[in-house]
TIKE-213934 format. One record per residue (C-alpha): residue in one letter; x, y, z. Coordinates in steps of 0.5 Angstrom, whole numbers, padded with zeros to 4 digits, always signed. Layout:
// TIKE-213934
AXYZ
...
***
This chain:
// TIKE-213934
X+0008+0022-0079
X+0001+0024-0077
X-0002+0026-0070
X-0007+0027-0066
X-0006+0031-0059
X-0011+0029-0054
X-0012+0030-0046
X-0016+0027-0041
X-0018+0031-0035
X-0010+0036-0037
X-0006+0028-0038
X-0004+0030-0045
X-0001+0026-0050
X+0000+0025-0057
X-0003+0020-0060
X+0000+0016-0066
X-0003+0011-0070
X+0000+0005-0074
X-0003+0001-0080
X+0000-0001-0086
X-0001+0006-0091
X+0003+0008-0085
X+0009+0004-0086
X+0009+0006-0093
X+0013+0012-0092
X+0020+0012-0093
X+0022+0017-0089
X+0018+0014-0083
X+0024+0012-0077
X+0025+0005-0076
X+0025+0005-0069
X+0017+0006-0071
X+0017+0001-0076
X+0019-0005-0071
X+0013-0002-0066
X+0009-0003-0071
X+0011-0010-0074
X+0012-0013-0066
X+0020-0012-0064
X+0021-0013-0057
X+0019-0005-0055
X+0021-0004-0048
X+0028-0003-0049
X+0029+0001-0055
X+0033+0007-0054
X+0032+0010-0060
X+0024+0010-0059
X+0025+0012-0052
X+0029+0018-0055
X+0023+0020-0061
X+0018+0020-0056
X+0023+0024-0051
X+0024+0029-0057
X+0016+0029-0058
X+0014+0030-0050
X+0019+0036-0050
X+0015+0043-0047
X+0020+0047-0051
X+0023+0044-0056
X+0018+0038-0058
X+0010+0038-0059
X+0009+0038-0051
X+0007+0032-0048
X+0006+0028-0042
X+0008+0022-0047
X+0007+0018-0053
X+0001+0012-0056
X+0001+0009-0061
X-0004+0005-0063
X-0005+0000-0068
X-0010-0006-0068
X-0010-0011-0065
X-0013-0020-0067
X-0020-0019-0067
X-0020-0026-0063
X-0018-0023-0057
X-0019-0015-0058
X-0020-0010-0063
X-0014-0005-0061
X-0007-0004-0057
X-0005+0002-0054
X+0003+0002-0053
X+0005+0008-0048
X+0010+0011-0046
X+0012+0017-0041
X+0015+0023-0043
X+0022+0020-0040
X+0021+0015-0046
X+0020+0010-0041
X+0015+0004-0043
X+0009+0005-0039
X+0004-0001-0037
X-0002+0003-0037
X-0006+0010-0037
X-0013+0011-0035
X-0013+0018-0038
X-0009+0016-0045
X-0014+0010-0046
X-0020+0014-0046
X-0017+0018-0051
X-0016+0012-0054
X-0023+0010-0055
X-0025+0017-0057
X-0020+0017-0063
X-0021+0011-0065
X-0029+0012-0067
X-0028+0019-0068
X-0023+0017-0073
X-0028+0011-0077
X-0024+0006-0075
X-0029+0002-0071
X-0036+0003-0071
X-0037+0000-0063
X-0039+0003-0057
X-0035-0002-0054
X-0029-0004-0054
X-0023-0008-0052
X-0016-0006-0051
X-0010-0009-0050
X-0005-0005-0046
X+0002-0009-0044
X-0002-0016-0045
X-0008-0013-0040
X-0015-0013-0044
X-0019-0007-0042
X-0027-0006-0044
X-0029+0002-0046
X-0037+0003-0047
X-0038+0011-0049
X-0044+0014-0053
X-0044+0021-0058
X-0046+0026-0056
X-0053+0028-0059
X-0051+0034-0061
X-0044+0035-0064
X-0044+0027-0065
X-0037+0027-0062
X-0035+0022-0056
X-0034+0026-0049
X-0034+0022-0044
X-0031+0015-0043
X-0032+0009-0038
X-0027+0004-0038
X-0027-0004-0034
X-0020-0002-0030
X-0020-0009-0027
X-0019-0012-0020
X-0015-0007-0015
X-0008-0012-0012
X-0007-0010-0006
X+0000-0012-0004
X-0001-0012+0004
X-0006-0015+0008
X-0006-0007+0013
X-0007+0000+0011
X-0003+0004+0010
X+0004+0003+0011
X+0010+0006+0014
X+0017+0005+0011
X+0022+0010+0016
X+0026+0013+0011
X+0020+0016+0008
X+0016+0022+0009
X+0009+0020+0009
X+0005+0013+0011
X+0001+0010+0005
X-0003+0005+0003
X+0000+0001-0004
X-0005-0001-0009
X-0003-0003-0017
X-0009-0002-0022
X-0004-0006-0027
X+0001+0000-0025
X+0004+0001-0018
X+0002+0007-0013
X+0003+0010-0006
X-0004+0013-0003
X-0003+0018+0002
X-0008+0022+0006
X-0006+0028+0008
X-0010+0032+0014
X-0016+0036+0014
X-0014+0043+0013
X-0007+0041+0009
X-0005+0047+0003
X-0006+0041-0002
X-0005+0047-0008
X+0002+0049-0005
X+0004+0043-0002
X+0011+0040-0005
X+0010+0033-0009
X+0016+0034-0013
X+0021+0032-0007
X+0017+0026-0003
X+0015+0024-0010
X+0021+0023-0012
X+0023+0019-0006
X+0019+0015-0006
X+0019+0013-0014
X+0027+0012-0013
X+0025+0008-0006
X+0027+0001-0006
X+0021-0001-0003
X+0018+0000-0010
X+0024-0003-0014
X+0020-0001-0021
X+0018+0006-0019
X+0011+0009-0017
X+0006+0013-0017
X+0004+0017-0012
X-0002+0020-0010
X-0003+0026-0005
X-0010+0026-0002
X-0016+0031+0002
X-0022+0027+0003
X-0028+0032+0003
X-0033+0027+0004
X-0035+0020+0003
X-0036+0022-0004
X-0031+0027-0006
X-0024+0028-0006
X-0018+0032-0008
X-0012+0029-0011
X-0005+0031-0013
X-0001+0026-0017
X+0007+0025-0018
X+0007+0020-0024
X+0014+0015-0025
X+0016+0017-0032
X+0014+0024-0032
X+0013+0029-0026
X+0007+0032-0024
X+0002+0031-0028
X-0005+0035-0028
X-0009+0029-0027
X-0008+0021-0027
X-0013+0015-0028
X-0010+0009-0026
X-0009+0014-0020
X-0016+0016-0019
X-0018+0008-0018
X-0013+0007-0013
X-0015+0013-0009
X-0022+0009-0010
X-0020+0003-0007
X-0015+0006-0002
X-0020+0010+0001
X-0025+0005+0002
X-0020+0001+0005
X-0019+0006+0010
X-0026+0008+0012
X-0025+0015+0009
X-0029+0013+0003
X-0036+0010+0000
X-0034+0004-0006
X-0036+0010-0011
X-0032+0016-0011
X-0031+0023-0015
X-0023+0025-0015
X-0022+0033-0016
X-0016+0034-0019
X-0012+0039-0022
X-0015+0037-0029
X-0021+0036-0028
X-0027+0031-0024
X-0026+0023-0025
X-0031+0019-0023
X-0030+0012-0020
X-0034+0006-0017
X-0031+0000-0015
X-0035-0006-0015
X-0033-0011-0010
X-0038-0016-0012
X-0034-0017-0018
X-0029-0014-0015
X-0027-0009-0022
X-0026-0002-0022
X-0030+0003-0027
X-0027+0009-0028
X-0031+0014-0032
X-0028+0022-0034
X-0026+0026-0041
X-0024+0025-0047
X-0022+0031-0051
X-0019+0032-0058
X-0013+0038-0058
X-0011+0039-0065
X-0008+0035-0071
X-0001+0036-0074
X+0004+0033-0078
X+0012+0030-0076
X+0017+0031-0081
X+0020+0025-0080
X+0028+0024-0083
X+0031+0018-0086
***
């Protein structure tokens, strides 16, 4: 089974692509098969465990996870990205993975737009890119993350048994903004504990991304993130987008914002009139490789 690894901004996965030469191989894992032919997907063990092998630092390829993309009904999209965590997990959206997503799929010739729709847990997200004029290859992609849901009417919140107020924002994925003091160590603070607090707290009963923040100035911000399903991880899309919308509901932040994480810079504007993200970051091919697959 091919592959390709890919990254945006350090938020690495490995990225599989399904078609019907793929199907022909014999040795090919069933559990990969019934993603490929629309066999409900969310509980397959034996798919989560491929991917937890895959995403393994040690003794697999090494990931933050797993995508699969295939194409989608062109009445509606043109492809679908299906990700999961490193945990196996089935994820509902990665800003950094779909970037990726438009990279591979037009550097690959599978489609000749520059732009085009993705479909992620029945969400439809809109890419536009453009090649680099001299190497020809796709650098940067911006991506229609849609509206922002608040889930209260005030900023932030404060739940007793947890360490730190937050500001709840779901950009198709829950997360939990918290904006930390001036003059706060962000590189050496401990995310590993309260992320996970937070994640396994039954104020978020499907878990959350947590996002740790230093505002610099009304345009520039820091961010480390502690991801459901995967840990800490060098930089988030989805996360990124709710650090826009939370700071700008707090008064730390203009709409637009850049987010300096330990992957790379993001940048993110929210467009209140029509109430849309967009998101905009890189999109770098790692390597290719084979799988060795058995029956």
């Amino acid at each position: 089974m091919n592959f390709t690894k890919m990254h945006g901004c350090g938020n690495d996965y490995i990225y599989i692509w399904l078609d019907d030469k793929v199907m022909e191989d014999a040795l090919l894992p069933e559990c990969v098969r019934a993603l490929y032919e629309g066999a409900p997907d969310m509980v397959n063990e034996k798919l989560a465990e491929l991917v937890r092998f895959l995403s393994d630092r040690h003794f697999g390829i090494g990931s933050d996870g797993v995508i699969f993309i295939k194409r989608f009904p062109k009445i509606i999209a043109d492809f679908e990205m299906m990700m999961y965590n490193a945990d196996g997990s089935r994820g509902l959206m990665c800003g950094n993975g779909i970037r990726c997503v438009g990279k591979y799929v037009y550097e690959n010739g599978l489609t000749s737009k520059k732009q085009i729709d993705v479909v992620s847990c029945g969400n439809i997200y809109r890419l536009t890119y453009d090649r680099n004029k001299i190497t020809g290859r796709i650098d940067y992609v911006t991506v229609d993350m849609g509206s922002p849901v608040i889930p209260v009417p005030s900023v932030p919140v404060s739940v007793q048994d947890l360490p730190h107020p937050f500001t709840p924002v779901s950009m198709g994925n829950p997360h939990a903004v918290i904006f930390l003091p001036q003059g706060t160590a962000l590189e050496r603070l401990d995310i590993e504990g309260p992320g996970t607090r937070f994640m396994h707290h039954p104020y978020f009963p499907e878990g959350v991304n947590t996002e740790y923040v230093i505002v610099d100035d009304a345009q520039s911000v820091r961010m480390r993130v502690y991801e459901r399903g995967s840990g800490e991880t060098l930089c988030c899309g989805t996360g990124c987008c709710a650090v826009c919308v939370a700071g700008a509901l707090n008064g730390f932040t203009a709409d637009s914002v850049t987010v300096h994480t330990r992957g790379g810079d993001i940048y993110c504007e929210w467009n209140r009139k029509e109430n849309i993200i967009y998101m905009t970051g890189p999109a770098v091919t790692v390597y290719e490789g084979f799988i060795p697959t058995e029956p």
